[in-house]
gemmi code that builds the backbone of each chain (N, CA, C; Angstrom):
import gemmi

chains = {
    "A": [
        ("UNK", (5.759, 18.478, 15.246), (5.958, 19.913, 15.514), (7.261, 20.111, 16.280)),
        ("UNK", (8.072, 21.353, 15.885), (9.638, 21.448, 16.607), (9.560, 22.783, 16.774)),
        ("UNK", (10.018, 23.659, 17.883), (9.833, 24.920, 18.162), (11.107, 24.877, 18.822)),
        ("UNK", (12.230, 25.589, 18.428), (13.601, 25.692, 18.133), (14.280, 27.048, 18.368)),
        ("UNK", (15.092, 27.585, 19.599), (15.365, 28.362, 19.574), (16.420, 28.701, 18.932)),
        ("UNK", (16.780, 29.517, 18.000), (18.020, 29.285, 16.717), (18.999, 30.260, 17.517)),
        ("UNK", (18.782, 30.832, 18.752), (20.531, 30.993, 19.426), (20.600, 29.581, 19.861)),
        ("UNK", (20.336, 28.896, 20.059), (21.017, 27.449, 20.948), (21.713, 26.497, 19.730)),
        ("UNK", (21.452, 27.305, 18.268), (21.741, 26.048, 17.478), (23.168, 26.294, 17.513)),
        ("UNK", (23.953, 25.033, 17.067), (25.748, 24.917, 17.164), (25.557, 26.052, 16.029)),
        ("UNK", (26.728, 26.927, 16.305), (27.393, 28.115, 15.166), (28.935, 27.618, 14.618)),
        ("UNK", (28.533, 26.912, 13.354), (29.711, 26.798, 12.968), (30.413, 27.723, 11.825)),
        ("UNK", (31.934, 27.591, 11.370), (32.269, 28.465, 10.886), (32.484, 27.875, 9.554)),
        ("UNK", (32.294, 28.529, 8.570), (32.389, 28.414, 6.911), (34.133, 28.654, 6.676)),
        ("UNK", (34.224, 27.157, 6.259), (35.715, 26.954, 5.715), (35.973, 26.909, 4.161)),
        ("UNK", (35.219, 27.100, 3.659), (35.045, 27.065, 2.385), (36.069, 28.116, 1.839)),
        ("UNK", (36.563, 27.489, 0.472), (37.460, 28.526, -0.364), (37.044, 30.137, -0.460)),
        ("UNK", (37.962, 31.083, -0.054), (36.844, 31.928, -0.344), (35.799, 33.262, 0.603)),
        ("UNK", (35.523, 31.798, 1.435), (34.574, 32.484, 2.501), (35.548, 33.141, 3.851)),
        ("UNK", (35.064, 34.188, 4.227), (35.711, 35.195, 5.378), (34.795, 35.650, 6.710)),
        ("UNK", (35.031, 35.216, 7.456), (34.563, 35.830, 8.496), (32.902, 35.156, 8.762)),
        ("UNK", (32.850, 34.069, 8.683), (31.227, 33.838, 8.348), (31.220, 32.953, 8.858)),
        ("UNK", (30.059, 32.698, 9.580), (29.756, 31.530, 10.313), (28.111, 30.658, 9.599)),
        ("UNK", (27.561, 29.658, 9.815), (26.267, 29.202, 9.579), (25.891, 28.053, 10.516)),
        ("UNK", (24.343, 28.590, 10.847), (23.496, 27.499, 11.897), (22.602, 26.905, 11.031)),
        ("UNK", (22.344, 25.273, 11.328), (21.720, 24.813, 10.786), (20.243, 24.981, 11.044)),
        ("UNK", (19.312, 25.840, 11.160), (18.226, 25.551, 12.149), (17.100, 25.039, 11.752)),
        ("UNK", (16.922, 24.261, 10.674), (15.916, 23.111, 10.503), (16.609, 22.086, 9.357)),
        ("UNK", (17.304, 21.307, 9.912), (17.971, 20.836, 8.842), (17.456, 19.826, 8.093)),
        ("UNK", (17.846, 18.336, 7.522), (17.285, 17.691, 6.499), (16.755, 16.328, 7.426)),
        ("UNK", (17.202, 16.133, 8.918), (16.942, 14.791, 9.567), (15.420, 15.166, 10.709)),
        ("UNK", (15.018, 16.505, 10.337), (14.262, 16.685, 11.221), (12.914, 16.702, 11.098)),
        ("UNK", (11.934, 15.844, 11.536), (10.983, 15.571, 11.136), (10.131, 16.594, 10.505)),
        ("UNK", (9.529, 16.381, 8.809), (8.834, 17.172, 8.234), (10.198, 18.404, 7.516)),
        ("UNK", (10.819, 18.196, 6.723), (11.945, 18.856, 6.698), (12.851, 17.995, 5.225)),
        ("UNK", (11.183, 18.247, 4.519), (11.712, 17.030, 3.380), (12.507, 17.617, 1.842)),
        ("UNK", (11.682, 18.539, 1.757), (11.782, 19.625, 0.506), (12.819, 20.763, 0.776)),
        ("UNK", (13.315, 21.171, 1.912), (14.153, 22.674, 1.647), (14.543, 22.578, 3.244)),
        ("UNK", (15.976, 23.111, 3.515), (16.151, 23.263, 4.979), (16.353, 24.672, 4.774)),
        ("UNK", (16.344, 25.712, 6.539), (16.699, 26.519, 6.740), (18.299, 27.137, 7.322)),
        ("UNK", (18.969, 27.599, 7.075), (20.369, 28.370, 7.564), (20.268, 29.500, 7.917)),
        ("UNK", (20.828, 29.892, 9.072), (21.406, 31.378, 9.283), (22.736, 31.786, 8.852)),
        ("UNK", (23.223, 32.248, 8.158), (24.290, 32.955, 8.307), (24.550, 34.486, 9.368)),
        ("UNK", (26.047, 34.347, 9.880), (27.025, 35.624, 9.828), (27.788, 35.971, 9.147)),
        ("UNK", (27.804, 37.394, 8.975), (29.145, 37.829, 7.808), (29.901, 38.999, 9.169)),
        ("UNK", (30.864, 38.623, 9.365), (31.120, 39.738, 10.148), (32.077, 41.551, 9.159)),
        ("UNK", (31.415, 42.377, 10.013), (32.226, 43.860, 8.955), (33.383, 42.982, 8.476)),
        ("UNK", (33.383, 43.359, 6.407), (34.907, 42.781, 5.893), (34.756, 41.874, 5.408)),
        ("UNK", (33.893, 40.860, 6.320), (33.807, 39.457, 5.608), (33.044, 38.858, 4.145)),
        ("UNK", (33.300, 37.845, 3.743), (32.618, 37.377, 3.052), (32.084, 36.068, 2.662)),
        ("UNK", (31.054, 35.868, 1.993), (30.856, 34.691, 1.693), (31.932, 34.129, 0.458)),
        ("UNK", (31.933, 32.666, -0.119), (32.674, 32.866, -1.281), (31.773, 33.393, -2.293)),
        ("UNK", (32.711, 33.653, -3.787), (32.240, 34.046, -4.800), (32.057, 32.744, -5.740)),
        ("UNK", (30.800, 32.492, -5.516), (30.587, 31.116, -6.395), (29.299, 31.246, -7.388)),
        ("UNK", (29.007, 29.765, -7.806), (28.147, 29.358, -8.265), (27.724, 27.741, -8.215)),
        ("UNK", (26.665, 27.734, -8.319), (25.998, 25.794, -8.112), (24.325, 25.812, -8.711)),
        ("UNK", (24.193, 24.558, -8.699), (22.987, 24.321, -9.650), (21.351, 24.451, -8.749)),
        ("UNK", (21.551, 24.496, -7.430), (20.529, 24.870, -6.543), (20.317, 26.556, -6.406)),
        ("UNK", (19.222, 27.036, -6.133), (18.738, 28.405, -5.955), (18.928, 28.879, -4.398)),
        ("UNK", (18.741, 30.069, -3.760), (18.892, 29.948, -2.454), (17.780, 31.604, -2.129)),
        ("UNK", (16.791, 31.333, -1.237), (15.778, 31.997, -0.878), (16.256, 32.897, 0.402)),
        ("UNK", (16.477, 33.778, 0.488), (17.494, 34.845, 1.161), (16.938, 36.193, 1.705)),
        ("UNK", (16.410, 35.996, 3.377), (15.560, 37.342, 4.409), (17.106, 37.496, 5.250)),
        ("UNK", (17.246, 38.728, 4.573), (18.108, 39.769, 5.868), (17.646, 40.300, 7.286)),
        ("UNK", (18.179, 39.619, 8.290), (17.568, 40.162, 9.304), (18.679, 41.300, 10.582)),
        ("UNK", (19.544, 41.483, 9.684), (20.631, 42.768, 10.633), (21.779, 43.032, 9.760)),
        ("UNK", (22.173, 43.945, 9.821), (23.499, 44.401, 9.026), (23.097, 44.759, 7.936)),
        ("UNK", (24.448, 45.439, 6.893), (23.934, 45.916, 5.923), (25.312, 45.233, 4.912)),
        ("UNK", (25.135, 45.087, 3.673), (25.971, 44.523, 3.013), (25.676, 44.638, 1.393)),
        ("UNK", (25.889, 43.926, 0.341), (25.789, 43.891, -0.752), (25.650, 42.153, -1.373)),
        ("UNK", (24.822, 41.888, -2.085), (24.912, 40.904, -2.865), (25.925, 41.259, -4.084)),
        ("UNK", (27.222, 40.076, -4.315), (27.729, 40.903, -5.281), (27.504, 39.973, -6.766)),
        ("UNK", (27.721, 40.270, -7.428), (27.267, 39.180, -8.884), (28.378, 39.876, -9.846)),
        ("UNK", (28.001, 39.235, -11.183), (29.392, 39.628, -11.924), (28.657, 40.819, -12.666)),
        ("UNK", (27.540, 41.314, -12.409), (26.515, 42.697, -13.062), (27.059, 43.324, -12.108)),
        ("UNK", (27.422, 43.378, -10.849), (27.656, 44.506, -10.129), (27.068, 44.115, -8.886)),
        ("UNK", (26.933, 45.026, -7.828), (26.448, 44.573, -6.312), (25.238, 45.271, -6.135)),
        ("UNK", (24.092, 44.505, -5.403), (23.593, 45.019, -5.146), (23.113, 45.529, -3.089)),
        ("UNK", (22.609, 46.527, -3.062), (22.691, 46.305, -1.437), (22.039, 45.962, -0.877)),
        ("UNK", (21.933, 45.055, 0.143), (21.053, 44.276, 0.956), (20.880, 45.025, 2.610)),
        ("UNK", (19.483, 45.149, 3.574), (19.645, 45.455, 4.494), (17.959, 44.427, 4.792)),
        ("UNK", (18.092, 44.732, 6.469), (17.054, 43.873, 7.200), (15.717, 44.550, 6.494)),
        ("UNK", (14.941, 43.576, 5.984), (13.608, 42.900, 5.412), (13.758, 42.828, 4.068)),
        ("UNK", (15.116, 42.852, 3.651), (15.297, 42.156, 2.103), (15.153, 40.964, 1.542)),
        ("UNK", (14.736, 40.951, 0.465), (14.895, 39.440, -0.056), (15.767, 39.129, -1.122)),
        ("UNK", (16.328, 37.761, -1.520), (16.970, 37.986, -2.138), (17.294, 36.432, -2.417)),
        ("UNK", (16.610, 36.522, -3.967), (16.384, 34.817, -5.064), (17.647, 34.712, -5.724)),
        ("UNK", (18.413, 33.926, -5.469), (19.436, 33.590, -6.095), (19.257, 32.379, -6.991)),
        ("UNK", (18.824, 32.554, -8.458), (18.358, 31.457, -9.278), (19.521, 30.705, -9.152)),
        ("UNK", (19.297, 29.425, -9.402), (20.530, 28.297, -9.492), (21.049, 28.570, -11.229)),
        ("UNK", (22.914, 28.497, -10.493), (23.521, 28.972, -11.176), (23.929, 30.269, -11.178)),
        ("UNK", (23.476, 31.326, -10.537), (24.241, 32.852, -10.399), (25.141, 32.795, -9.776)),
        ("UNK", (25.787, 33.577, -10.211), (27.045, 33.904, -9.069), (27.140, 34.876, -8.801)),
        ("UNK", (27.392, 34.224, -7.513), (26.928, 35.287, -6.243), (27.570, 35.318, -4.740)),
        ("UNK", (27.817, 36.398, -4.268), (28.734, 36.734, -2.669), (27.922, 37.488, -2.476)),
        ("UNK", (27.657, 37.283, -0.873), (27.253, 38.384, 0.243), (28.315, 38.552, 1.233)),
        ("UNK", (28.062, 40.118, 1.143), (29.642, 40.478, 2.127), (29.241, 41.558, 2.468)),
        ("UNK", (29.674, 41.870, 4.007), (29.019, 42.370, 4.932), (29.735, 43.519, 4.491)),
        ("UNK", (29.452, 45.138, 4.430), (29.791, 46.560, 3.932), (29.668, 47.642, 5.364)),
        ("UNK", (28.675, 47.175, 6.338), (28.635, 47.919, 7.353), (29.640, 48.061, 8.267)),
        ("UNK", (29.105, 48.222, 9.623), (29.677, 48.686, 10.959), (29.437, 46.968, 11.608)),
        ("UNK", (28.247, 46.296, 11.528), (27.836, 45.387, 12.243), (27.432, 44.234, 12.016)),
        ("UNK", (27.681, 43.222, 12.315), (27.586, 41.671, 11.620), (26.322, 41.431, 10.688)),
        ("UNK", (26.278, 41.008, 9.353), (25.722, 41.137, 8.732), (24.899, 39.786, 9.003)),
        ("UNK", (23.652, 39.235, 9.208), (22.911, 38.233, 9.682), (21.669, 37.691, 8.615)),
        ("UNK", (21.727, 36.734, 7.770), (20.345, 36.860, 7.009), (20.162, 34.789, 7.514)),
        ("UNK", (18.530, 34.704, 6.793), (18.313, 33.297, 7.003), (18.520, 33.279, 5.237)),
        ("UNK", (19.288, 31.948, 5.019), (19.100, 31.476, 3.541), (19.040, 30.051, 3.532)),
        ("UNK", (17.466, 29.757, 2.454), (16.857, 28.361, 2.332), (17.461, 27.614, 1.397)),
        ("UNK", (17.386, 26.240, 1.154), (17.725, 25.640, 0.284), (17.156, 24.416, 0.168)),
        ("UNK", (16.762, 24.092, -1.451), (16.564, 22.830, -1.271), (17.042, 21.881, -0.637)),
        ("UNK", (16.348, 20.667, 0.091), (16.732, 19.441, 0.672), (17.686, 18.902, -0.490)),
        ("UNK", (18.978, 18.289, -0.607), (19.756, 17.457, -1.625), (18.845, 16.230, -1.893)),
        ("UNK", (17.898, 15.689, -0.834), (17.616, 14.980, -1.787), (15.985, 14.729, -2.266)),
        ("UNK", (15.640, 16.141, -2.185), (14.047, 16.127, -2.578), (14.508, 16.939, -4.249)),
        ("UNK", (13.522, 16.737, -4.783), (13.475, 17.016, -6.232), (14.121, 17.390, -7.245)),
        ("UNK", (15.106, 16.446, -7.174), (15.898, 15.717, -8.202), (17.307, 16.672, -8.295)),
    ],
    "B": [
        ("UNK", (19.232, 36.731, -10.464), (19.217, 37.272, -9.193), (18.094, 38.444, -9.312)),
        ("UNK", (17.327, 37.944, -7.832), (15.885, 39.090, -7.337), (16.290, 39.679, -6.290)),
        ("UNK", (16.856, 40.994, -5.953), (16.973, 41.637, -4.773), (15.476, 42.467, -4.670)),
        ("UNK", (14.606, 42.161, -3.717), (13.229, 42.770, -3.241), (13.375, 43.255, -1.479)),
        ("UNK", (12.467, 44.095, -1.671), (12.221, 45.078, -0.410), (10.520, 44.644, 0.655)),
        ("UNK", (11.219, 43.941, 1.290), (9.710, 43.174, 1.859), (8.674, 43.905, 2.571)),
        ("UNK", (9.113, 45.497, 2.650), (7.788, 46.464, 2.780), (7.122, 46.946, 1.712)),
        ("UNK", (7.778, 46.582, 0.631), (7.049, 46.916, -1.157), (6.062, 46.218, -1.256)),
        ("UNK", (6.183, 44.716, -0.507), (5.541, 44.041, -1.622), (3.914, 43.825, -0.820)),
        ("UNK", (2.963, 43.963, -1.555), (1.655, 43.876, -1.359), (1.183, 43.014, -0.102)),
        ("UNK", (0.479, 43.534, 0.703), (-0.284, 43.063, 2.333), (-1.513, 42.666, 1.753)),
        ("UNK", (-1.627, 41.396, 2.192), (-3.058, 40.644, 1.302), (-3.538, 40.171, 2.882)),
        ("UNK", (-5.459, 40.285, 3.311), (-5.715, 40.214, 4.164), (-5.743, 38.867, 3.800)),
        ("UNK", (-6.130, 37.716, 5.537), (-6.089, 36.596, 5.255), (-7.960, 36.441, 5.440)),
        ("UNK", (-7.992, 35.654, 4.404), (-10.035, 35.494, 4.412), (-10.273, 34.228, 4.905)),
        ("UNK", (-9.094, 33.003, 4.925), (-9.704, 31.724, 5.783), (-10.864, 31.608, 6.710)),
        ("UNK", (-11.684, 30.248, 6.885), (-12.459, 30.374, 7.995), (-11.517, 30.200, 9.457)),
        ("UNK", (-11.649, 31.008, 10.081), (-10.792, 30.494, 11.179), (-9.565, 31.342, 11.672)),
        ("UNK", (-9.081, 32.647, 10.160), (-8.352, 33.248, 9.997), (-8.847, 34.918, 11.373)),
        ("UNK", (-7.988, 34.682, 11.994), (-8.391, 37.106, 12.571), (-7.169, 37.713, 12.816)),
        ("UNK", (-7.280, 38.561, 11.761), (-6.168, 39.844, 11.906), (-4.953, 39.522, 11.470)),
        ("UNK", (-5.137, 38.616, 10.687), (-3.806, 37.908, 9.901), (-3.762, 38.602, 8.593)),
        ("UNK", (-2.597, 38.816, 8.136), (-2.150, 39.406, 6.783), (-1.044, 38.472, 6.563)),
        ("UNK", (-0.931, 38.557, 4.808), (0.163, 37.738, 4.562), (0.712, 38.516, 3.158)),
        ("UNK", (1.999, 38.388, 2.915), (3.189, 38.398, 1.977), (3.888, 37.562, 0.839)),
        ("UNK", (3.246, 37.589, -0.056), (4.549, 36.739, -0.827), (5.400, 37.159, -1.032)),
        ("UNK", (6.333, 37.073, -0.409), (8.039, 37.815, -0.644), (8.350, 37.233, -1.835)),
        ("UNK", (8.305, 35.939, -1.476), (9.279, 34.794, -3.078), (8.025, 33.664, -3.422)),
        ("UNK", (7.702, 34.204, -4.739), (6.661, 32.990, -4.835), (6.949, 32.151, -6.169)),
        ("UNK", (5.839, 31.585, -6.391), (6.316, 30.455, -7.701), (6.734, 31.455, -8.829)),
        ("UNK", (6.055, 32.062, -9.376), (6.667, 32.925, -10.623), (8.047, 33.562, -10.627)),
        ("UNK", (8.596, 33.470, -9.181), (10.112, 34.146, -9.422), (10.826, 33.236, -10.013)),
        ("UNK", (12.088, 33.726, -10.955), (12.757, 32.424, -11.514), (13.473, 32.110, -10.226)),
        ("UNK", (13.715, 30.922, -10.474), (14.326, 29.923, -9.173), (13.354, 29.410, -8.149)),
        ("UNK", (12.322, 30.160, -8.261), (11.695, 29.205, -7.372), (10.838, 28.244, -7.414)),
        ("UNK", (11.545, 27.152, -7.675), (11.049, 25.834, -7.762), (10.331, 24.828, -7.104)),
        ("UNK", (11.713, 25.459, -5.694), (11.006, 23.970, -4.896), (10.394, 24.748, -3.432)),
        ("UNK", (10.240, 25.943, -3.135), (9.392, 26.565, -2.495), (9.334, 27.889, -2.446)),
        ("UNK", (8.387, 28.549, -1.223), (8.149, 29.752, -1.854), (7.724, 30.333, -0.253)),
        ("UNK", (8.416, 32.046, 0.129), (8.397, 32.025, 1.341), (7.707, 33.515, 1.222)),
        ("UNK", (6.326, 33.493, 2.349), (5.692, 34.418, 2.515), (5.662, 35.253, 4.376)),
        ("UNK", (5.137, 35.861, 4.670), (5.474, 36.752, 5.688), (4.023, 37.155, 6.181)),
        ("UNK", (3.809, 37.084, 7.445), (2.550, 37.044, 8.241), (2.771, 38.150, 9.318)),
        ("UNK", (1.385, 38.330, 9.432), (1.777, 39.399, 10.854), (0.097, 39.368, 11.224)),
        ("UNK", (0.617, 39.264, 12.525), (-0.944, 38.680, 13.696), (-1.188, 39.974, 14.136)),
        ("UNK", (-2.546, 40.457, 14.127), (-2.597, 42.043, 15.458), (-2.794, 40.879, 16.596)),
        ("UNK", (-2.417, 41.777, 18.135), (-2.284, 41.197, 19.275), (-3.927, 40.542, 19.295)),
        ("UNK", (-4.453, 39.548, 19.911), (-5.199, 39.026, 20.103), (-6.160, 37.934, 18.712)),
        ("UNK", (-5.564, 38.389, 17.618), (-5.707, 37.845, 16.367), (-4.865, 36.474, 16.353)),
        ("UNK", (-5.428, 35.543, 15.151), (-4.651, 33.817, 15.085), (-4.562, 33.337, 13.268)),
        ("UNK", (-4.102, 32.677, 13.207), (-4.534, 31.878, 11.866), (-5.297, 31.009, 12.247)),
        ("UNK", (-5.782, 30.119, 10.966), (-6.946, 29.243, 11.429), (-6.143, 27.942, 12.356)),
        ("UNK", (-6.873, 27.293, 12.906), (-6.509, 26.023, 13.425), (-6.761, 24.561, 12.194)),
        ("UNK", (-5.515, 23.961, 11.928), (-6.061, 23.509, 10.830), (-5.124, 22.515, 10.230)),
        ("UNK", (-5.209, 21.901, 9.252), (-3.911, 21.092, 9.082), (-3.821, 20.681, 7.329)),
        ("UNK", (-2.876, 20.385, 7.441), (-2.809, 20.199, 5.741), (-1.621, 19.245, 5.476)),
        ("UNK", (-1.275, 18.841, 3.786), (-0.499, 17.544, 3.586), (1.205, 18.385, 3.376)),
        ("UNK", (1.148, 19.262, 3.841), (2.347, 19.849, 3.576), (2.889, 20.860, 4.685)),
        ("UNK", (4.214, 20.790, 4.537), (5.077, 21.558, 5.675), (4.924, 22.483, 5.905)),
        ("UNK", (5.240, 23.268, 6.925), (5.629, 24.811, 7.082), (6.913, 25.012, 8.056)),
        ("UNK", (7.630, 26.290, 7.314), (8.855, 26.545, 8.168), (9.069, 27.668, 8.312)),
        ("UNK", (8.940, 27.802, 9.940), (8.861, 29.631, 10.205), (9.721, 29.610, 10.833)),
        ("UNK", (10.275, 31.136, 10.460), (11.195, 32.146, 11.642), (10.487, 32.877, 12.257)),
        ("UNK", (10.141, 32.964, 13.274), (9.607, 34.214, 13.845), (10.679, 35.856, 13.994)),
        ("UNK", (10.010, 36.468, 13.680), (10.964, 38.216, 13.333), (10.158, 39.312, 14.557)),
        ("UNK", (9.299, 39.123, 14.925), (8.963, 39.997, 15.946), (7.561, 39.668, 17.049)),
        ("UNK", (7.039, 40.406, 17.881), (5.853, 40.168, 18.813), (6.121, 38.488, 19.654)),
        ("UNK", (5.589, 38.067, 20.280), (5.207, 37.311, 21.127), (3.644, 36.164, 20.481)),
        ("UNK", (3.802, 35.382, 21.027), (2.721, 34.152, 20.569), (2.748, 32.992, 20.882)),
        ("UNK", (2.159, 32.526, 20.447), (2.039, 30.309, 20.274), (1.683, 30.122, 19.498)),
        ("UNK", (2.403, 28.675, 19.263), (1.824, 28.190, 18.350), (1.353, 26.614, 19.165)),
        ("UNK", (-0.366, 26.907, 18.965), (-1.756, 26.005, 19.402), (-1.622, 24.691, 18.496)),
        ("UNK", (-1.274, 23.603, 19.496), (-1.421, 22.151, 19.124), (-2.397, 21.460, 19.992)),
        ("UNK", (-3.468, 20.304, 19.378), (-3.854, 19.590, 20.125), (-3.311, 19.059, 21.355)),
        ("UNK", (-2.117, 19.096, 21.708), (-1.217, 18.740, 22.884), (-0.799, 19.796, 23.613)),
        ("UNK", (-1.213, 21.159, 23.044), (-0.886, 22.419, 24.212), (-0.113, 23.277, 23.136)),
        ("UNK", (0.231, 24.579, 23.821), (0.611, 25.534, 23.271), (2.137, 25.588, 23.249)),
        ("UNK", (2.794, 26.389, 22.830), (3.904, 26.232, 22.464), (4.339, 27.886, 22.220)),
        ("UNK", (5.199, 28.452, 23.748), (5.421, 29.755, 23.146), (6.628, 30.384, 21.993)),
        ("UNK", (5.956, 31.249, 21.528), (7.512, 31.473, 20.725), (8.058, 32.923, 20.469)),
        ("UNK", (8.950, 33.421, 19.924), (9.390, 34.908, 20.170), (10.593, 34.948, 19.277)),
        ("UNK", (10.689, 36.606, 18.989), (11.810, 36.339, 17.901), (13.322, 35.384, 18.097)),
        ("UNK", (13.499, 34.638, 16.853), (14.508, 34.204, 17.389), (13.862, 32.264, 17.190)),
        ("UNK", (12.833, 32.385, 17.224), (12.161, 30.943, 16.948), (12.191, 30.595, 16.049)),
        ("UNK", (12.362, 29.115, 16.146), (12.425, 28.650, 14.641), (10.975, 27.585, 14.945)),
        ("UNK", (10.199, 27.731, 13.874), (8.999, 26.053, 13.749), (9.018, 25.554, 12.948)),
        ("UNK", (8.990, 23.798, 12.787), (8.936, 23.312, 11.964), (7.332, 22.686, 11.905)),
        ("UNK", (6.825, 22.781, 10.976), (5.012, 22.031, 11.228), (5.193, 20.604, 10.344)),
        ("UNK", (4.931, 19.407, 10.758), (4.953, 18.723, 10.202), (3.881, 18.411, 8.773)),
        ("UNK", (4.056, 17.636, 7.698), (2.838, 17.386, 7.322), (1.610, 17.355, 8.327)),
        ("UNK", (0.613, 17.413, 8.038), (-0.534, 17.072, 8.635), (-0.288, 17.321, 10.378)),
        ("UNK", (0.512, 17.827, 10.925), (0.258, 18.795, 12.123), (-0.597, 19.511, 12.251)),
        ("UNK", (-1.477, 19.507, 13.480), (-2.639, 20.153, 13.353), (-1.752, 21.571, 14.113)),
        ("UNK", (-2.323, 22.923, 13.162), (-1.102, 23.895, 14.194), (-2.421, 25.130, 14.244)),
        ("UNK", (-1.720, 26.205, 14.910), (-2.623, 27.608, 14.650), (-1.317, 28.923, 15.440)),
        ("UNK", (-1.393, 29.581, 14.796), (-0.315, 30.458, 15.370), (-1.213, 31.765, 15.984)),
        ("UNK", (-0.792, 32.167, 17.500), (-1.771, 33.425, 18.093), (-0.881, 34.681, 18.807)),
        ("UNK", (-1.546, 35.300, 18.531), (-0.570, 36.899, 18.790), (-0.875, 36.807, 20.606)),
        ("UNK", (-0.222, 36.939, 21.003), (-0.645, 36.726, 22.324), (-0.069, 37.494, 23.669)),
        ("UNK", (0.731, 38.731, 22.425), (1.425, 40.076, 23.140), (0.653, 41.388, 22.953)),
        ("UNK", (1.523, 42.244, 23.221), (0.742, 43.507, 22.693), (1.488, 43.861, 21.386)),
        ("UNK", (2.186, 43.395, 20.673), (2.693, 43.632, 19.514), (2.551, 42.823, 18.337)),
        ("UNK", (2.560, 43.213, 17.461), (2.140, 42.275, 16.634), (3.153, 41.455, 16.208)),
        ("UNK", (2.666, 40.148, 16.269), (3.315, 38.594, 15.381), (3.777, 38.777, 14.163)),
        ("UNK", (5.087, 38.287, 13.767), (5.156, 38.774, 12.563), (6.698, 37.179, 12.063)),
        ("UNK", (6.449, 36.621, 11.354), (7.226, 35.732, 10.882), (6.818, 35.330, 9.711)),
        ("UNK", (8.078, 34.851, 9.330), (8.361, 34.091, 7.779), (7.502, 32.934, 8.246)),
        ("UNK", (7.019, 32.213, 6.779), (6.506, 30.888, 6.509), (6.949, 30.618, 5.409)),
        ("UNK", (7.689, 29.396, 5.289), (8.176, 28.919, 3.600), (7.105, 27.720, 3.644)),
        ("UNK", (6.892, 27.327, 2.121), (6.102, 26.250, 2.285), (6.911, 25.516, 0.733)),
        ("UNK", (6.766, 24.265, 0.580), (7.179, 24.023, -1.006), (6.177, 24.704, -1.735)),
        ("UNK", (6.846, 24.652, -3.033), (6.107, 25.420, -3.898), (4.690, 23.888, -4.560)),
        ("UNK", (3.944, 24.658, -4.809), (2.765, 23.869, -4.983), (2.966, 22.203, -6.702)),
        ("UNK", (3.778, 22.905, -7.434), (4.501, 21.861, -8.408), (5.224, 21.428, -8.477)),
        ("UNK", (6.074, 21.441, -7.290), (7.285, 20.765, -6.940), (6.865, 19.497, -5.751)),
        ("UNK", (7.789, 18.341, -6.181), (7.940, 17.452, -5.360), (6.538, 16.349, -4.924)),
        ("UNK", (5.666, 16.526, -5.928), (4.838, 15.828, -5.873), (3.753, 15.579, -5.021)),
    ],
}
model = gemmi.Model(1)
for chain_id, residues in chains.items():
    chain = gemmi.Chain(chain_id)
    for i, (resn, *xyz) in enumerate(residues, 1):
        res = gemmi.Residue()
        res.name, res.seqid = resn, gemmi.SeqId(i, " ")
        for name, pos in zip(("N", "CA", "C"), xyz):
            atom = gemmi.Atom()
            atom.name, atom.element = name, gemmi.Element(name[0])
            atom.pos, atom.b_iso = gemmi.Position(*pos), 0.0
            res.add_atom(atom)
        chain.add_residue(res)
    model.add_chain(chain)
structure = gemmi.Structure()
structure.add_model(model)
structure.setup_entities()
C-alpha cells in the first residue's frame, strides 16, 4: 500500500517536439510496488500551451481536474473541462492545449511499457 | 477518440457485503475502444459510509478528487484528501472511509478484466 501526496511529486517539464508550456508528475509510476499494468501522470498545460500533436500505438485514459482547454484531433477539437473524460484509442492523434484563463491540469493513464505486449 | 462528461454517466449503488453509502461510475470501461489494458471508475462515500474491507488478486489506483477519509489497513489507517494518490497492492487488504462531513469522492482504475492475464 502507497498513499502519495501528488504535490510533493518532482514536476518535470515536457521537452518533447512540439510540446509548450507543460509540465508532467509521475505519481504512480512503473517501479512502484503493485504498479504492473498502467501508471498514472499529471499533466500542466499552462494558458497557450500545448501538448505535442502526435500519435503512438498505446491508448491514454484522461480525468480533467482544472482548466479548460480542447482535445484537438485532425476531426476538429473537442472541449475539455474538470470531470471530463477522455479515451484516446492508440493511434489517434491527438493535442491537449490549454484555451482558458488558467492552467489546464488533467491525470492521464497509460499502459505499463512492459505489461501486455 | 471518447470525450465523456463524468456527471452523465450513470451512479450505480454499491451492493457488496461490507459496502455503505458507496456509489460507483464507470467513466472508461472495457467496451470503450482502447480500453484494453484498464478501465477507470469513480466512487463517492456519504460521510460516515466505507467500501468493503477486503482484498483481491488485482491492483487499484486512486486519485482522490474531494472530502476527507482513510484508507483502513490491517496495520492502521492511512489519511487521505484531495490531492492523494493510492496505490493498493495485489492482495492488499484495503477499505476506503468517508470520515469528513463531505463526501469521498475519487477515481479507481483497475486493469481491465482480459487483459494481462
Amino acid at each position: 500500500m502507497l498513499v502519495r501526496r501528488a504535490d510533493g511529486v518532482t514536476v518535470e517539464p515536457v521537452t518533447s517536439e512540439g510540446a509548450e508550456g507543460v509540465t508532467i508528475q509521475w505519481l504512480i509510476n512503473e517501479g512502484d510496488p503493485g504498479a504492473e499494468h498502467f501508471v498514472m501522470r499529471r499533466f500542466e498545460v499552462v494558458p497557450g500551451g500545448h501538448t505535442p500533436l502526435h500519435t503512438h500505438p498505446w491508448e491514454h485514459e484522461v480525468y480533467v481536474l482544472a482548466g479548460r482547454g480542447v482535445v484537438a484531433t485532425p476531426d476538429g477539437d473537442h472541449a475539455i473541462a474538470p470531470g471530463d473524460v477522455v479515451l484516446v484509442a492508440p493511434r489517434d492523434v491527438h493535442q491537449f492545449r490549454c484555451t482558458g484563463d488558467e492552467t489546464l491540469q488533467f491525470l492521464c493513464l497509460i499502459p505499463a511499457p512492459e505489461s501486455c505486449g
